[in-house]
N, C-alpha and C positions, 0 to 999 in steps of 0.2 A: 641644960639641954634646951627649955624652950629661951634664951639669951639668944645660943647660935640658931634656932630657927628666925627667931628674931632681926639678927643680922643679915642672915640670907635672903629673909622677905625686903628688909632695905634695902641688900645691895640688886639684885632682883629690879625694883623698882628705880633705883638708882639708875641701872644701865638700859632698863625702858626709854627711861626722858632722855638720857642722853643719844640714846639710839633717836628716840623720836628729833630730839633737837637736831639732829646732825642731819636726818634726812629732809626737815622743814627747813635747813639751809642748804641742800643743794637743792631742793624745789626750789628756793629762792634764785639762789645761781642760775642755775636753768632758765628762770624764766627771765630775768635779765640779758643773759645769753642770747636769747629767742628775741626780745626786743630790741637789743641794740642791730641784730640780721635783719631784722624786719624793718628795720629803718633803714638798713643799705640797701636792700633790697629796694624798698621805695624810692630813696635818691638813683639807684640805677635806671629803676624801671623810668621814671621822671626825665630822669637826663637822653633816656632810649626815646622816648616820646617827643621830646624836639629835636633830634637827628631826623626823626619818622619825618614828622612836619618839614625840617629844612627840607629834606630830598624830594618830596611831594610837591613843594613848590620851585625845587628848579625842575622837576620832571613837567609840571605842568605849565610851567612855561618854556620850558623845551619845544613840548608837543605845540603849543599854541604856534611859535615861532615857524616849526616843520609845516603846520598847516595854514599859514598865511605866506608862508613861501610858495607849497606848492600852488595855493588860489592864486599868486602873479603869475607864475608859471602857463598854468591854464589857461588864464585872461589873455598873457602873450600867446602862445598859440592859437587863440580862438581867434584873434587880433588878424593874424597871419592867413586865415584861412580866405 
């Protein structure tokens, strides 16, 4: 009798560690998981930020252009009067 207690408290502890191992590898999973998105995420966010930049600088020299056109503009007019 105390043999199969014996046994029980093995197997018992047996499927503790294994239960514990099995869940310290998918915390592991997981967290690789989580770092390999976090690094997409950064290359997107990264790649989003010189889009941002390009378009700011043809916007603002857009605008520069709009507003050295319209100052000739003015100047001819004022020219005329």
């Amino acid at each position: 009798m105390k043999k199969a207690i014996n046994i029980w408290i093995w197997l018992e502890v047996v499927l503790l560690k294994m239960t514990k191992d099995n869940a310290l590898q998918r915390i592991d999973s997981h967290e690789k998981l989580c770092r390999i998105m976090q690094k997409q995420t950064h290359d997107k966010i990264h790649k989003l930020e010189g889009q941002i930049t390009r378009v700011e600088r043809i916007l603002l020299v857009s605008m520069g252009a709009v507003i050295t056109g319209m100052g000739g503009v003015i100047l001819v007019l004022l020219q005329k009067l």
